[in-house]
N, C-alpha and C positions, 0 to 999 in steps of 0.2 A: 657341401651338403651330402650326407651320407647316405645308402641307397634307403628306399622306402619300401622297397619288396627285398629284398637279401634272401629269403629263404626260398624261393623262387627261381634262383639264380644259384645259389648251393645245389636246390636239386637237380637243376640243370649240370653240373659238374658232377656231381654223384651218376645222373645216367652214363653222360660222356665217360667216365673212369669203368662205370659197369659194365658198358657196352665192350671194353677191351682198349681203348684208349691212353696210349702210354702216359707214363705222369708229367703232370709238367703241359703238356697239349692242348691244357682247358684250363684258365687261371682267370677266376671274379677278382675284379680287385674294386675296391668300392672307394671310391677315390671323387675328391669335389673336382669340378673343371678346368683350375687353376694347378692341378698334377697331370696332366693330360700330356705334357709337351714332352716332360722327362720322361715319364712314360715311355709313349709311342718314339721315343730319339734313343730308345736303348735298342742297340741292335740284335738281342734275343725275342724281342719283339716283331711277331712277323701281320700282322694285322691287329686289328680291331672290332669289338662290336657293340653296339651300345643302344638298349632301350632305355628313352631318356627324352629330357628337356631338349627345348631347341638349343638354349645357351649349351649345355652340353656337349648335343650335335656337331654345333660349329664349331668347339675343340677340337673334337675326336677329328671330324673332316679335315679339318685346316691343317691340323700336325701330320695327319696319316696323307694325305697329300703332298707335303713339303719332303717329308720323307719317304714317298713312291710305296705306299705300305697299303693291304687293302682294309678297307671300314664297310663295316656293315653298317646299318644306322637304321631304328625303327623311332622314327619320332612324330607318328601319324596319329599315338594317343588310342591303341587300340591292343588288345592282348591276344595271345594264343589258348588254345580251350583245346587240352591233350586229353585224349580218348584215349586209352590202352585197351588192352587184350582181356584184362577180367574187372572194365568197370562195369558198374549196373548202369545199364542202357538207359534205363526209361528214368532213373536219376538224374544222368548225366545229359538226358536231352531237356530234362525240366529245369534242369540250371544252366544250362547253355541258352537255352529260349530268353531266360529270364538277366541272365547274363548281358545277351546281345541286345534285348529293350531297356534296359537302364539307360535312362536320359536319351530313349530314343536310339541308341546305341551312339550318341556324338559325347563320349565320357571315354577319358584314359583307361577307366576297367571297363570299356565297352567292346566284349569280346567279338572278334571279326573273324578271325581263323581258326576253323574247326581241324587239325589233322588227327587221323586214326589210324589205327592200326589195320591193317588189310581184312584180317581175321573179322571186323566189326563193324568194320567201314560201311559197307553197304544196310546192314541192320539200323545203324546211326542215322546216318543221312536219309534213309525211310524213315524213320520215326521223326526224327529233327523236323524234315520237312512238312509232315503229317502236323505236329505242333505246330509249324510257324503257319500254315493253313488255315488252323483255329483262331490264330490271335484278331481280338476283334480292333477294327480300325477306325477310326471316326473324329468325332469330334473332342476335343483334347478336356473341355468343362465338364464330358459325360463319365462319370465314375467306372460305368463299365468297359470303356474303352482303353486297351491294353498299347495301342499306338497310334499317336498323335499326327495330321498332316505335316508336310512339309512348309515350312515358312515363306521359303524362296526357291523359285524351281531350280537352280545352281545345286541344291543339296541333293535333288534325285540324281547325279551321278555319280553321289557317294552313298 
């Protein structure tokens, strides 16, 4: 199955090459989990990393382990939410809010990781926090309520 984000993952290799990154350093390869093995068993391959399914996961892990190789692996079903240096702040803390309450934030686009840029960082995270302050809490039937209780208390430690 072919990735479902790619351009995400392009950009991601566009900064890596921007940043000074020799070529070659930073290769998406959008491959189903059944190419996994060849893959990670060529020995110009020095690691792995893979946001993804769990059936994924367990390739990427199981090959990059047989062969002593390192894997990263994000399969928690949650995204990163990249602040740079000249976004619009009070934009990007209204879609991140709105972001991270999609389905409660228990949704694969339910963004968990804010990183910024130093420059902005502390403006973000004041405002960020300033928003998730307002959001109203309660009862999940009440239209005006922006986030729902907890079903089972197991979930408040995520």
């Amino acid at each position: 199955m072919p990735s479902i984000v790619p351009h995400c993952a392009e950009t991601f290799a566009h900064l890596v090459r921007e940043a000074g990154a020799p070529d070659g350093a930073w290769t998406n390869l959008f491959i189903s989990s059944d190419q996994v093995a060849n893959i990670i068993s060529d020995p110009r391959v020095q690691g792995a990393a893979l946001t993804g399914s769990e059936k994924a996961g367990s390739a990427v892990a199981a090959q990059a382990a047989k062969h002593i190789k390192k894997a990263t692996l994000e399969l928690g079903g949650n995204d990163v939410f990249v602040v740079l240096d000249d976004a619009d702040i009070e934009k990007a803390v209204k879609i991140g809010v709105q972001a991270r309450l999609t389905n409660a934030g228990r949704c694969v686009r339910g963004e968990a990781l804010y990183p910024c840029m130093r420059k902005i960082a502390d403006r973000f995270l004041s405002q960020f926090t300033e928003a998730f302050s307002k959001v109203k809490m309660g009862d999940q039937m009440d239209a005006a309520t922006e986030l729902g209780h907890c079903r089972r208390k197991m979930r408040w430690k995520h």
